[in-house]
C-alpha positions in Angstrom: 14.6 -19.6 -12.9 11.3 -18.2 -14.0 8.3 -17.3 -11.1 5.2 -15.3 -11.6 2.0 -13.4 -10.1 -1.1 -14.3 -11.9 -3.8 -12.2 -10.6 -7.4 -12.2 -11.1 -8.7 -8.8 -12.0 -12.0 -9.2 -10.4 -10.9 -6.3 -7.9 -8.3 -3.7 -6.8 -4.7 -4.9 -6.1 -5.1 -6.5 -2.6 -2.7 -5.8 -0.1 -1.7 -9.5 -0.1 -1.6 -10.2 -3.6 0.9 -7.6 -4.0 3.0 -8.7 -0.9 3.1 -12.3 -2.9 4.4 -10.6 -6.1 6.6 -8.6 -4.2 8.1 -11.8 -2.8 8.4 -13.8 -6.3 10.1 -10.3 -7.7 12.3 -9.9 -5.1 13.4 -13.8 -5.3 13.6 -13.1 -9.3 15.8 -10.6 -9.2 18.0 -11.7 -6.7 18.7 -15.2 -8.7 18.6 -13.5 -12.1 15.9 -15.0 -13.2 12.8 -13.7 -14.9 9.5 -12.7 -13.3 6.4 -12.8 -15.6 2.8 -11.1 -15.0 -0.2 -13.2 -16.4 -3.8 -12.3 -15.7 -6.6 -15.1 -14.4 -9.6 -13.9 -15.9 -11.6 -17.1 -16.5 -13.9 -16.0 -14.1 -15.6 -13.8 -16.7 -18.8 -12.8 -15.1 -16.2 -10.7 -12.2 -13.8 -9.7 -14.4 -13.5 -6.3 -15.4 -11.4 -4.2 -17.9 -10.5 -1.5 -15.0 -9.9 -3.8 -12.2 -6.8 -5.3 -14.6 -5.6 -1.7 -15.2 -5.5 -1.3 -11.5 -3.4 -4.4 -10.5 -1.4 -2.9 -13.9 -0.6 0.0 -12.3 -0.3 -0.7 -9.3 2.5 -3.0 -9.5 4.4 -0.3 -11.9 4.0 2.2 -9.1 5.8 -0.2 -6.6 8.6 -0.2 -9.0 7.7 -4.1 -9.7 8.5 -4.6 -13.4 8.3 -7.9 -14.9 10.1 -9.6 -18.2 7.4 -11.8 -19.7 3.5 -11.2 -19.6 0.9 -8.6 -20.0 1.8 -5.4 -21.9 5.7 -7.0 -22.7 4.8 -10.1 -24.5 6.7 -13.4 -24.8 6.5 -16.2 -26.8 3.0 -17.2 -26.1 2.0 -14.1 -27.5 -1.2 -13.6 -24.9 -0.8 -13.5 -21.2 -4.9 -13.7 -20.4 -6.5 -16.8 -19.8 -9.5 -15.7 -21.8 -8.0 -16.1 -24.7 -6.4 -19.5 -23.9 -9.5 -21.7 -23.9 -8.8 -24.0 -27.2 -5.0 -24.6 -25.7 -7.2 -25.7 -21.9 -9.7 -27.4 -24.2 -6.9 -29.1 -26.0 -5.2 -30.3 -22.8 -8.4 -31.7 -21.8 -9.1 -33.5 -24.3 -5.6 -35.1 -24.3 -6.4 -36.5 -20.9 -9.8 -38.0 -21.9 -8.0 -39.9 -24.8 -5.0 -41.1 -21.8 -7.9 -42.2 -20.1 -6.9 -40.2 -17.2 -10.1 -38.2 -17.3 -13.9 -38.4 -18.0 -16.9 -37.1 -18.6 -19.7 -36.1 -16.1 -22.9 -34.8 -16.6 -21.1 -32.4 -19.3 -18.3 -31.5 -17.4 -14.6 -33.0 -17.8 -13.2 -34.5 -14.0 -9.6 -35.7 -13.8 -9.5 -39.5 -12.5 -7.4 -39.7 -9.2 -6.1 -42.7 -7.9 -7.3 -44.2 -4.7 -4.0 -45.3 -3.3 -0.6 -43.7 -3.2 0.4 -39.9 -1.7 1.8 -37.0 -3.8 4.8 -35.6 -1.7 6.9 -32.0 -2.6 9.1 -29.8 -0.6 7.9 -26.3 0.2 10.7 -23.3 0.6 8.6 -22.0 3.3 6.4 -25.2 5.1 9.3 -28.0 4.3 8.0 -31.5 3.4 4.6 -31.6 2.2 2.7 -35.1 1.7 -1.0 -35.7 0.8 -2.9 -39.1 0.3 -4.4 -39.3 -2.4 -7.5 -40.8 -0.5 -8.0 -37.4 0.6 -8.7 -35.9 -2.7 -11.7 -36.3 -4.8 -11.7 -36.2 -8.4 -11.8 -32.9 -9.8 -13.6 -30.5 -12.6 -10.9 -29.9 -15.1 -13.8 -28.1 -17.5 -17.1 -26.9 -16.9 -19.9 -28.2 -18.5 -20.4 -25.2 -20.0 -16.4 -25.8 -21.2 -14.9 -23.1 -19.5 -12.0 -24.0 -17.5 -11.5 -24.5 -14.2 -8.7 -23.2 -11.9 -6.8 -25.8 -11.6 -6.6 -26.7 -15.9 -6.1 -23.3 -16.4 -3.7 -22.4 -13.9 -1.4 -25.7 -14.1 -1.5 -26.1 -18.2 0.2 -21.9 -17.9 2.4 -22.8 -16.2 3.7 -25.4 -18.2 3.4 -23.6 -21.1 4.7 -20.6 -19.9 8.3 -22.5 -18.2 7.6 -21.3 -14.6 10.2 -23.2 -12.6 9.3 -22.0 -9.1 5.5 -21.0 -7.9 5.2 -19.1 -4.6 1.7 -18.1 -3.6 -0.7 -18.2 -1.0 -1.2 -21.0 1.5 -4.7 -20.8 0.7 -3.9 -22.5 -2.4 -1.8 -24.8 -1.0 -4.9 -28.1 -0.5 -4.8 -27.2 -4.9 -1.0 -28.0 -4.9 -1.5 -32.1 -4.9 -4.0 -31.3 -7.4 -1.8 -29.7 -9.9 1.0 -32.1 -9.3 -0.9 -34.7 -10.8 -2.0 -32.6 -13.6 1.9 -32.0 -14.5 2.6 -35.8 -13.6 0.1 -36.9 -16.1 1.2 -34.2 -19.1 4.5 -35.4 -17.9 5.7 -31.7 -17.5 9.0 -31.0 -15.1 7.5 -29.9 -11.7 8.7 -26.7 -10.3 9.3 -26.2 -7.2 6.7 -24.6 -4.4 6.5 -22.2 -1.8 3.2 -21.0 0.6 3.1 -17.9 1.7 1.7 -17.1 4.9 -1.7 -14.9 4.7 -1.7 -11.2 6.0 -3.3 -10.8 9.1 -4.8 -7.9 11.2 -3.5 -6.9 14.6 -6.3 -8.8 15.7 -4.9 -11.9 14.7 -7.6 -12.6 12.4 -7.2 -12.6 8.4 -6.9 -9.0 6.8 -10.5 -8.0 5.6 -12.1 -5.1 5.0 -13.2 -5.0 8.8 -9.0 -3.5 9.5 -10.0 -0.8 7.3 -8.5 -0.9 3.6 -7.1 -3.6 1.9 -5.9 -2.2 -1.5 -2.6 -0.4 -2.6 -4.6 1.9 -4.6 -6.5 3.2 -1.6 -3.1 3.5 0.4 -2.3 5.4 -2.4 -4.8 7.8 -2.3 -4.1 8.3 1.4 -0.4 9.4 0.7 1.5 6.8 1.7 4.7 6.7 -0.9 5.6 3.2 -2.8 8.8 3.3 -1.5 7.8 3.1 1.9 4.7 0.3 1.0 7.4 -1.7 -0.8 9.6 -1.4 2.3 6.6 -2.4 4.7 5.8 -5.4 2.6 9.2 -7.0 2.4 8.8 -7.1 6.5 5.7 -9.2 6.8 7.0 -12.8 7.2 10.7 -11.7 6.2 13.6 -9.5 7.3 16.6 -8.5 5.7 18.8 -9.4 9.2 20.6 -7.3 11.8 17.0 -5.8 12.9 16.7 -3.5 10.3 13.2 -2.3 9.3 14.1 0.6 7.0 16.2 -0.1 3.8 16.7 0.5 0.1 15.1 -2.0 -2.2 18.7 -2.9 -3.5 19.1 -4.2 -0.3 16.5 -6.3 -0.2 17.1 -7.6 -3.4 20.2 -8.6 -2.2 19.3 -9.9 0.8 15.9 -11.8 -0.1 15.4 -15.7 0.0 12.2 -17.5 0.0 13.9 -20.0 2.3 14.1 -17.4 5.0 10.5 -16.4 4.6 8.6 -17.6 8.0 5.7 -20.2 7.8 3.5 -18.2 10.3 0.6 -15.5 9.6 2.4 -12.0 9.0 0.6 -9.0 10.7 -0.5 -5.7 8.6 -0.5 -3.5 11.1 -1.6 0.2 9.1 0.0 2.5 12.2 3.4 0.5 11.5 3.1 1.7 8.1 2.0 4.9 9.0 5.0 5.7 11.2 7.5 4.2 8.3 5.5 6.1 5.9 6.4 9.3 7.9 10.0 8.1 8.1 10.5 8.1 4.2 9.0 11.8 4.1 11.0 12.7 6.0 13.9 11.5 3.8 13.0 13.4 0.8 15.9 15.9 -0.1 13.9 19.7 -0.3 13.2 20.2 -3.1 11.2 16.9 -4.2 9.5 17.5 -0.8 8.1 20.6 -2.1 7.0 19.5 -5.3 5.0 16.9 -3.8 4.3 19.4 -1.1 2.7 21.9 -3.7 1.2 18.8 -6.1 -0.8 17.2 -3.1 -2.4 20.9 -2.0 -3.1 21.8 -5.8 -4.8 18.4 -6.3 -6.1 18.5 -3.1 -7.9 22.3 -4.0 -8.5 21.4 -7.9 -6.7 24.4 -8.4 -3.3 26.4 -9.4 -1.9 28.3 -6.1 -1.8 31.9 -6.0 1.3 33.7 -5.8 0.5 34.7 -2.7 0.2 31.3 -1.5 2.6 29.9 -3.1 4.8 32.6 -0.8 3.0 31.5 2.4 3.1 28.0 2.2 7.2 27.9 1.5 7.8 29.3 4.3 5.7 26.1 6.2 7.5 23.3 4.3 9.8 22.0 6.5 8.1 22.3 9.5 5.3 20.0 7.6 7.9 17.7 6.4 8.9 17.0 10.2 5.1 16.6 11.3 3.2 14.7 9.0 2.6 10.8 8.5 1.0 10.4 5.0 1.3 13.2 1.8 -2.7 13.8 2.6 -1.6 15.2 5.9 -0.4 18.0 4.1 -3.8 19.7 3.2 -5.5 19.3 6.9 -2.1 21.2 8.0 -2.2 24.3 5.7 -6.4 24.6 4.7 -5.5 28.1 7.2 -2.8 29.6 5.0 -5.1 29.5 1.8 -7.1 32.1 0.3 -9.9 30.3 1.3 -12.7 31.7 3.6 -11.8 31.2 7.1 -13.5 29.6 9.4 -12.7 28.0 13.6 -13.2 24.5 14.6 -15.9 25.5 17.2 -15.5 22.5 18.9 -11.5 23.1 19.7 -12.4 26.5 20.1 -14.8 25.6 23.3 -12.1 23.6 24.6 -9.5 26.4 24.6 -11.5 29.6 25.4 -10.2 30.7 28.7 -10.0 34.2 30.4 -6.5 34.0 30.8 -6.5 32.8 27.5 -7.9 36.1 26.3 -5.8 38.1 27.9 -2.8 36.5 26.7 -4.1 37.1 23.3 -4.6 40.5 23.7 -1.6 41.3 24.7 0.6 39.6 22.2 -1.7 41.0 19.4 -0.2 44.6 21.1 2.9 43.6 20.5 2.8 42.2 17.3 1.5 45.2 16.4 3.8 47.6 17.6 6.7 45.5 16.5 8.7 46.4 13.3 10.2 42.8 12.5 7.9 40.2 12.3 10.4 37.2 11.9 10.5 33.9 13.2 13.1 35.1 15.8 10.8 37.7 17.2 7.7 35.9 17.3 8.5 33.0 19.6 10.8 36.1 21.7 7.5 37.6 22.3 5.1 34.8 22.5 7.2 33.3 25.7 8.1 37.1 27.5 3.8 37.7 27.4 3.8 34.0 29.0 6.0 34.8 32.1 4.4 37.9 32.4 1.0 37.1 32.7 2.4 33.8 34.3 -0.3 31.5 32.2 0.9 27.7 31.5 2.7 27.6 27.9 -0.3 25.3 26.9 -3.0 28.1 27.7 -1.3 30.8 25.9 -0.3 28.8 23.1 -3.4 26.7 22.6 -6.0 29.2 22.2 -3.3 31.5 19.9 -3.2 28.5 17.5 -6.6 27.7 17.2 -7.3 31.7 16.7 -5.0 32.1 14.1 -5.4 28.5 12.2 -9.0 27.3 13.2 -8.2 24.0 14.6 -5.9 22.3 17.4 -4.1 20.2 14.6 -0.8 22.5 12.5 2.0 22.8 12.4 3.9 24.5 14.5 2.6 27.7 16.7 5.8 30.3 15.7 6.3 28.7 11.5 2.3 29.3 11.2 2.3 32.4 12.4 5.3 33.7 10.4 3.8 32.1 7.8 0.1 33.6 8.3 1.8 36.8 8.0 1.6 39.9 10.4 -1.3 41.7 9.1 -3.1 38.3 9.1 -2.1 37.4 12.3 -2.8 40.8 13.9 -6.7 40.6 12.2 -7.7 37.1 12.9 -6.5 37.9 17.4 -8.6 40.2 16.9 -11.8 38.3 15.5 -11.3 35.5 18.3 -10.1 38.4 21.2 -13.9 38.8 22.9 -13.6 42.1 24.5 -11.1 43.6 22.1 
């Protein structure tokens, strides 16, 4: 068994392209059978040198290797259409002499018959069957000679030995077409499977208009391949027994294209956000803090200071529990950097409050006067001044937090302020207290 993913690098990896490689991998693996990367650049006015490097590495960050193709090799010896054109040339050519194409106005058209229907069974759709009334004759080379999709596409994989093609059911009106092809260079057909397209919660096809579409910007927004793999084995399949999180040697095990469901499967980005925050919170401690110090440091274009460095450890975990994507990170700790300092005048307005002031004030005393300034004591403190002054937990707390870490959004009140540091603490009170 042999399948394969042949992109066209005229773009970033889309969200569905990798969703249909992730699909022919997991069926490859679980079969033992081989999975081979080609790339479909015969469009080459659109395709670029970077956009191949993205789908590249894209793919090797979603821990999808392949055994044949671009960058291993095989056989064939090139996996990129562009240099394939004498071989689609060659193929051509064969057909004009079979008589089962002919020349038009420069171009080559393959000669379809005007009676008779090309039949197939699909893993996903079941039995497929198109008269061949319905379908025109077809450009199998350009007049300029480049090849066409379906030459290019169909004469790979023959050459190549792919056994079983799953893609999208956009492609699937093309299917009949290739078919023939095959028939005529009387090559074994494989079998076929049509994946359903991604759609948005809308119920209209993913686009741009549901916000991103590639796995490189998912990337940059700190979701984790693991839990983007995970997501993308659930649109239009499930591993049984309910379960949406789960290793990938699970799904390997588990996977079958014949258990892969016909209809449109929904992306749906705060699903993956809340499965995203599910794997963080997963990582054992100490990967979660490498990451944790990699994504501020990148985030900063700097090295942390020591003094940092001794801050932010102390704010790890409580992060860890909190945030959604790896790029929460930065918006939760910007107050425990040396960094200027500066209040989210808009939360600020919405928190001010007299009683807000005095609560302020007085836990600023006591923080003062206190000799231990650990976790313990903190919250102790912070919840006595509360039922003293008898002010609402949300009043006291809310204007504290936006004093002491400029916005509404951190982590939480008691770890930030033990973190922050007394001294810190004690100074910024003081800059928000008005009548101090």
């Amino acid at each position: 068994m042999k399948l394969r993913i042949a992109p066209s690098p005229t773009g970033n990896l889309h969200i569905g392209n990798a969703r249909t490689a992730l699909f022919n991998w997991l069926y490859a693996r679980s079969n033992d059978g081989q999975f081979l990367v080609r790339i479909d650049d015969t469009d080459t006015e659109r395709s670029l040198p970077e956009y191949e490097e993205n789908i590249i590495n894209n793919l090797k960050w979603l821990g999808i290797d392949w055994d044949e193709g671009i960058e291993v090799g095989g056989k064939e010896g090139t996996y990129r259409q562009s240099d394939r054109f004498e071989r689609y040339t060659q193929v051509a050519e064969e057909l004009l002499e079979k008589g089962l194409a002919y020349e038009e106005d420069g171009a080559v058209r393959f000669k379809v018959e005007d009676k008779g229907e090309i039949k197939f069974h699909d893993k996903v759709r079941g039995s497929m069957k198109f008269d061949l009334s319905d379908i025109e004759d077809f450009v199998l080379l350009r007049s300029d000679k480049s090849p066409t999709y379906h030459l290019a596409s169909t004469v790979d994989d023959i050459d190549y030995g792919i056994t079983l093609i799953a893609r999208g059911e956009d492609i699937l009106s093309s299917t009949p077409k290739h078919i023939l092809l095959m028939n005529s260079l009387d090559a074994p057909l494989p079998e076929f499977c049509h994946l359903s397209l991604l759609f948005g919660p809308d119920g209209k096809k993913l686009s741009k208009r549901h916000g991103d579409t590639s796995v490189s910007s998912y990337k940059d927004k700190g979701i984790l391949a693991s839990a983007l793999f995970n997501y993308m084995c659930l649109l239009g399949w499930s591993p049984g027994n309910d379960l949406e999180i789960f290793e990938r040697d699970l799904a390997i095990e588990k996977f079958d294209l014949n258990d892969v469901l016909p209809n449109p499967a929904i992306f749906d980005t705060k699903k993956l956000l809340w499965m995203n925050g599910q794997y963080i919170r997963e990582i054992v401690k100490d990967d979660f803090e490498t990451l944790f110090v990699e994504s501020i440091e990148n985030s900063i274009s700097r090295e942390l200071f020591e003094d940092e460095l001794d801050r932010l450890k102390k704010i790890v975990q409580p992060v860890q529990e909190r945030i959604e994507t790896l790029n929460d990170i930065n918006e939760q700790i910007k107050f425990l950097l040396d960094e200027p300092f500066e209040i989210d005048q808009n939360d600020w307005k919405n928190v001010n409050s007299l009683e807000g002031q005095k609560y302020m004030k007085k836990i600023r005393e006591r923080f003062i006067s206190t000799e231990s300034f650990e976790l313990k004591n903190i919250e102790e403190i912070m919840r006595f001044e509360l039922e003293e002054l008898s002010i609402k937990p949300k009043e006291g707390f809310q204007i504290t937090r936006v004093a002491v870490t400029g916005t509404k959004i951190s982590p939480p009140l008691f770890e930030s302020i033990f973190a922050l540091g007394k001294e810190t603490t004690i100074a910024r009170l003081a800059e928000s207290i008005e009548d101090l």
